[in-house]
C-alpha positions in Angstrom: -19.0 -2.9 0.3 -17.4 -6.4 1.5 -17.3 -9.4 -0.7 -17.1 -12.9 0.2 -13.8 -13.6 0.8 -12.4 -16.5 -1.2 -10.7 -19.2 1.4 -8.8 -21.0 -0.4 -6.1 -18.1 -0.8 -3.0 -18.7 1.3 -3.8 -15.1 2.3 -6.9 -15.7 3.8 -5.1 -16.8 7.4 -2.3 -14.4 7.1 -0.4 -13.9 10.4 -0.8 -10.6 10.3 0.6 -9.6 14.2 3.4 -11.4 13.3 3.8 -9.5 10.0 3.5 -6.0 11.7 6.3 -7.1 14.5 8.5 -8.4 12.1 9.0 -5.5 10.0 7.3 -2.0 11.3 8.3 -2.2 14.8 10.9 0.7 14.5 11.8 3.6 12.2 14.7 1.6 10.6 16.0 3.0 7.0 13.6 1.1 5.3 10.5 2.5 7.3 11.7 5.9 6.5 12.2 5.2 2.9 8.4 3.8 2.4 7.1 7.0 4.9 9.1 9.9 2.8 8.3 8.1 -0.6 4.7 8.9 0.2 5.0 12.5 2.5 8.0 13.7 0.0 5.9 12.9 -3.2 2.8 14.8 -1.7 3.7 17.7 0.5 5.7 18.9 -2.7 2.4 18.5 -4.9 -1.0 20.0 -5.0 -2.5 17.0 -6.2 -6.3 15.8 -4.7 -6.2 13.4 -2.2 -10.0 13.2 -1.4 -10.9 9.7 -2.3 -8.2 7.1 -1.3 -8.2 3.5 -1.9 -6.0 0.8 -0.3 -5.3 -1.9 -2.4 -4.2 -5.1 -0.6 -3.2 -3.2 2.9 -2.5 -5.9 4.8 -3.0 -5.2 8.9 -0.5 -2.0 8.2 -1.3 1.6 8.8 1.8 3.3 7.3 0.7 4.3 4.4 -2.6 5.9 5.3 -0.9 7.5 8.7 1.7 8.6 6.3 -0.8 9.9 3.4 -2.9 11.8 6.1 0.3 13.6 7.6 0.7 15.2 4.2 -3.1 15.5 3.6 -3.6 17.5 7.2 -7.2 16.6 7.3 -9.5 13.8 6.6 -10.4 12.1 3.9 -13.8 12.9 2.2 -13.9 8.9 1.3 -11.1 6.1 2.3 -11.6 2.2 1.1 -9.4 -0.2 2.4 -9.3 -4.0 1.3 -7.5 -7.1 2.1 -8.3 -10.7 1.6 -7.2 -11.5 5.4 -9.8 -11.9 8.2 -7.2 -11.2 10.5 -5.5 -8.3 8.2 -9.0 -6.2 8.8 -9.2 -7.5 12.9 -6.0 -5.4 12.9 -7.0 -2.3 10.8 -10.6 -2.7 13.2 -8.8 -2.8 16.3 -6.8 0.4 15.3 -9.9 2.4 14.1 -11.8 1.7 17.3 -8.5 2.5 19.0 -9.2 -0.8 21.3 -6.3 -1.8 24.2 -5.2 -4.6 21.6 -4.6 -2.3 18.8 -1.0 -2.5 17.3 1.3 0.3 19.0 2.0 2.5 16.2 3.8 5.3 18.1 7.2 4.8 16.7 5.7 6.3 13.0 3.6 9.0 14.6 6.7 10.4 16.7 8.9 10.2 13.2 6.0 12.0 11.3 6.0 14.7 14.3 9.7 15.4 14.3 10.5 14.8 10.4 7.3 15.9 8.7 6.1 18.4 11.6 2.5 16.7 11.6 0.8 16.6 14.8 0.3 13.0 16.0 -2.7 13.4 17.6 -4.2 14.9 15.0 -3.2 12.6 12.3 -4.5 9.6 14.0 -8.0 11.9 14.9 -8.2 12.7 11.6 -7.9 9.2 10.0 -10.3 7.9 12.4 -13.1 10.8 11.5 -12.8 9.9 7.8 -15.6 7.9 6.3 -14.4 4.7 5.8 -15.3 1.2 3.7 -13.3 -1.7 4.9 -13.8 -4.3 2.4 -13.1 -8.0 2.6 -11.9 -8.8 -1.3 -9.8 -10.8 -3.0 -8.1 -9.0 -5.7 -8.3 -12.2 -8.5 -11.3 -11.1 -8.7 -12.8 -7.9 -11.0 -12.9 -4.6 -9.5 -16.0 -3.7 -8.4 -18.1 -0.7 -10.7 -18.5 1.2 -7.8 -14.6 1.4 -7.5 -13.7 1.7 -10.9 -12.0 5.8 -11.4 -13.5 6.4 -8.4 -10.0 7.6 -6.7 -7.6 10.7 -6.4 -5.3 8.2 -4.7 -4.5 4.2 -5.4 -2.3 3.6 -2.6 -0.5 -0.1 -3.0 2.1 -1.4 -0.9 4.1 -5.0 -1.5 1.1 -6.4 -2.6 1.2 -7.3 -6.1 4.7 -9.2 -6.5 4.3 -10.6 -2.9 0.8 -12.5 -3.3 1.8 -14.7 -6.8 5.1 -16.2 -8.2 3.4 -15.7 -11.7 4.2 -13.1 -14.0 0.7 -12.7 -15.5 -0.6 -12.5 -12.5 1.6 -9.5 -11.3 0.8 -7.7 -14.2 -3.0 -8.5 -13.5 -2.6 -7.0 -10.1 -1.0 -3.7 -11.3 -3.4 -3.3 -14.1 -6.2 -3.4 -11.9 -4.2 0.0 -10.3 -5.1 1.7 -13.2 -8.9 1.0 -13.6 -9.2 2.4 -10.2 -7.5 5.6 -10.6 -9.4 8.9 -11.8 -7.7 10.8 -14.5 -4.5 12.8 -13.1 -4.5 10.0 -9.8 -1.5 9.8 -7.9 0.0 6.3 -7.1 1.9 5.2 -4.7 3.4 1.8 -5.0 5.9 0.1 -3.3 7.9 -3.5 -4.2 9.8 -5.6 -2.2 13.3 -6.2 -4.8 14.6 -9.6 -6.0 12.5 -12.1 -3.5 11.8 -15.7 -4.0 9.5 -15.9 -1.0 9.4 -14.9 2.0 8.4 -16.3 5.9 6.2 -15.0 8.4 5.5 -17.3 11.8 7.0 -19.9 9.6 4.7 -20.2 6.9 6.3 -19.7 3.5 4.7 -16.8 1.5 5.5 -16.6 -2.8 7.1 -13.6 -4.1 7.7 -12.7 -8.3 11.3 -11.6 -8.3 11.4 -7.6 -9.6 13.8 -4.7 -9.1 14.6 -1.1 -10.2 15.2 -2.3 -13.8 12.5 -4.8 -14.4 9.7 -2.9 -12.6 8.5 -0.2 -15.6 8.7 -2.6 -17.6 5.9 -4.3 -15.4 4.1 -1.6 -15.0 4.3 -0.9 -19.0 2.6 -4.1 -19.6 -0.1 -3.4 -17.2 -1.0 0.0 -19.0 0.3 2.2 -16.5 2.2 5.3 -18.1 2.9 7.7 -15.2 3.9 10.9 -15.2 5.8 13.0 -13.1 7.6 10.2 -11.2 9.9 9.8 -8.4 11.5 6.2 -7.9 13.5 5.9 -4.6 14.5 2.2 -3.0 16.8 1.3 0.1 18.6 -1.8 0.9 17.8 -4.6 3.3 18.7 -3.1 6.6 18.8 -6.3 8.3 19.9 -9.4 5.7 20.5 -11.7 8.7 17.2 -11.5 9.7 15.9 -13.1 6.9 13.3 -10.9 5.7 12.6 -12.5 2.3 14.2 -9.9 -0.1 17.0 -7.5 -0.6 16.1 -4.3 -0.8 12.6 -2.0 -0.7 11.1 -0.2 -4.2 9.2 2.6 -4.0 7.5 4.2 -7.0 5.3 7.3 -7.0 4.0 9.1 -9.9 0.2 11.0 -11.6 -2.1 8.6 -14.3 -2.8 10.8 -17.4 -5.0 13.5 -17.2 -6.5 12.3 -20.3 -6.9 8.7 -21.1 -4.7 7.0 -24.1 -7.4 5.7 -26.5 -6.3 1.5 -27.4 -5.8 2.9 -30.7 -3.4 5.2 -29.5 
């Protein structure tokens, strides 16, 4: 499925090469926070991970390298969206494992040595998986053919780093939960306390959460996890200027049984 993007989002021309080389260069602290919030969650789970959506990835493979080193095969279905034209030229690039293709080796030799995945493999193995990489622009409603279609939502500084407005964050998160099939994982993660932040110098909006605000977030989008495992890491590299002060990373299941509105 790919829907028209919208072009008047901000997001639409995102620099996403720049984005990539900015912050997932290396296996710094913060990298190996994000990476172990998602292998550490799952390899100590039995949970299904069949069906995997990615909301909002950007041009990043982390998550899904990192999901598929705990998975140890492929996917039976994997959507990935963004609103960027140049966000999907990336995750194309990687799939068709052209020259051009961001170098990702620094994760895979992490996930080899501190998971024990085989690199090879987990990039063979995301590559084999059926894919639908969708063009969409998450303002809008999710799609019926999405809606608890997934074992996994897998959602990574998206929601409180595309909108400075609150009811628009919560919008974003709530839309995690209409994805999500009953007894879902997600896996979110939050960039803490940011105002904005700068890519290629262009100015980006952020909506300001952090360990304490966050459930409280997540509350008013109607998501009551269970069995959850919150983990966050400081800015490893403040002088850089990296638009925020620490990393968030919140992994939990959506109830087996859905909570009538009465309830």
């Amino acid at each position: 499925m790919t829907n028209a993007t919208l072009p008047d989002s901000i997001f639409y021309e995102f620099p996403a090469r720049g984005y990539l080389e900015k912050y997932y260069t290396t296996m710094g602290p913060e990298n190996v926070a994000f990476v172990r919030s998602i292998t550490d969650y799952l390899m100590t789970r039995t949970a299904p991970t069949d069906t995997v959506i990615e909301v909002a990835g950007g041009p990043c493979m982390y998550s899904l390298l990192s999901l598929m080193a705990a998975r140890g095969r492929p996917f039976e279905h994997l959507t990935f969206t963004d609103i960027g034209w140049k966000n999907l030229r990336e995750i194309e690039s990687w799939l068709q494992d052209h020259p051009s293709q961001f170098d990702y080796h620094a994760l895979l030799d992490w996930l080899a040595d501190e998971a024990g995945a085989d690199a090879d493999a987990v990039a063979g193995w995301l590559r084999a998986s059926p894919w639908e990489l969708a063009s969409f622009d998450w303002r809008r409603p999710v799609p019926a053919a999405w809606r608890n279609a997934y074992d996994v939502v897998s959602c990574h500084f998206f929601a409180e780093s595309a909108t400075n407005d609150e009811a628009e964050l919560v919008a974003f998160l709530a839309k995690l939960g209409e994805l999500a099939r009953p007894g879902a994982t997600l896996l979110t993660s939050f960039i803490c306390r940011s105002a904005g932040y700068t890519i290629q110098q262009r100015e980006f909006p952020a909506f300001c959460v952090d360990r304490d605000s966050i459930f409280g977030y997540l509350e008013q989008a109607g998501l009551q996890l269970e069995d959850v495992e919150v983990r966050s890491v400081g800015s490893q590299d403040p002088a850089s200027g990296p638009g925020y002060d620490g990393l968030l990373f919140v992994a939990g299941r959506m109830p087996t049984h859905r909570r009538s509105a009465t309830a």
